[in-house]
N, C-alpha and C positions, 0 to 999 in steps of 0.2 A: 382552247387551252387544254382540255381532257385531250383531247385529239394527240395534241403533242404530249402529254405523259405518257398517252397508250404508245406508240408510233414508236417513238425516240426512248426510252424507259432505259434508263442507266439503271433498273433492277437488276438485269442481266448481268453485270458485270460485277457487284459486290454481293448478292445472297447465293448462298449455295446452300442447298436441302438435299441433303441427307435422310434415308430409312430408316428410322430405329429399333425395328424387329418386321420380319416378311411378312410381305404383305400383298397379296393378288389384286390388281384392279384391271379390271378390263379384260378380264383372261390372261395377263401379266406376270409372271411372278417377277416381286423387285424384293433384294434378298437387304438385309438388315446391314447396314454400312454403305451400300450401293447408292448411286447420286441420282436425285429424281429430276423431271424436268425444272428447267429454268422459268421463272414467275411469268420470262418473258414472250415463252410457246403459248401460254394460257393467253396471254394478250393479243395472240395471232389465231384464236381459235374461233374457226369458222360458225361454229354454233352460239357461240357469243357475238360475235362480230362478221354482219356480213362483208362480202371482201377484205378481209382483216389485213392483207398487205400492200391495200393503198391506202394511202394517208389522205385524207377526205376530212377538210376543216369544216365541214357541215355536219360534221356525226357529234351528236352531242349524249354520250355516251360513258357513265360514269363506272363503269362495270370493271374498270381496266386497276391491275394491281402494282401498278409502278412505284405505289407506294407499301407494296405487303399488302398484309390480311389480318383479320383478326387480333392477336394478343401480339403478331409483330409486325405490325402497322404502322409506319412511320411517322414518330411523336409532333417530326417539323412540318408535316404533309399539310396543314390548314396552311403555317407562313411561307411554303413554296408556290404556294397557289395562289395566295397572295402575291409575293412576289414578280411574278410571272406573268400575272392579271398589269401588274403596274409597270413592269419594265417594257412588256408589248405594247403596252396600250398607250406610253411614253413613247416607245419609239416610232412605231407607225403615225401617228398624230404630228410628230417634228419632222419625221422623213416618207410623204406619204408617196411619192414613187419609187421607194428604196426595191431592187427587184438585183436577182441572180445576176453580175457580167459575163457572166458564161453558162454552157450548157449545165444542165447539174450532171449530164453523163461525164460530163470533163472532170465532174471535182474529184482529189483525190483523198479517199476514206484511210484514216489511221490505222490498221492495223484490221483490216477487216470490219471494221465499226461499222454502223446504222449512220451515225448522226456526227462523229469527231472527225472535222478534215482536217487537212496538214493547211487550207489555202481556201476563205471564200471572199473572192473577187466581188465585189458590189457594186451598185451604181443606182444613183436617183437622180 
């Protein structure tokens, strides 16, 4: 389940961070106003995660920020997890050959997206 917040992390698409005054990192300058990386580069980052852009449901790995950080840390994050724990674990258990009808290079992604198709074909 972490595996899928890390991977899949709809962070990317609703927080935007912002500089508040310049600030050098990394030999960087990022000037005050200017937009910093997405929560969701940090979740692909090599030094944290090895292989960070294959999705590896054996990585049990709680490092990933799809939920925030700190003071803006997402208040729901314990009952999505729950969530998620009981909708999987519901659904594989009733459907346990439930598997892709097609290649996953076939599906087609919305908009450029990680994780939202327009179509997934199933079959068990």
């Amino acid at each position: 389940m972490e595996e899928l917040l890390r991977f899949f992390s709809i962070a990317q698409l609703s927080l935007i961070r912002r500089a508040t005054a310049d600030v050098e990192i990394g030999g960087t300058l990022i000037r005050a106003g200017e937009g910093v990386a997405a929560l969701s580069a940090a979740d692909r980052d090599p030094e944290a995660f090895a292989d960070p852009d294959t999705f590896d449901v054996t990585r049990d790995k709680r490092g990933h920020l799809a939920f925030g950080s700190g003071p803006h840390q997402c208040l729901g994050r314990n009952l999505a997890r729950l969530e998620l724990r009981i909708v999987l674990g519901a659904l594989f258990r009733r459907v346990p050959t439930l598997r892709l009808a097609t290649p996953r290079d076939e599906l087609r992604f919305v908009n450029g997206s990680a994780f939202s198709v327009s179509a997934l074909p199933v079959a068990w």
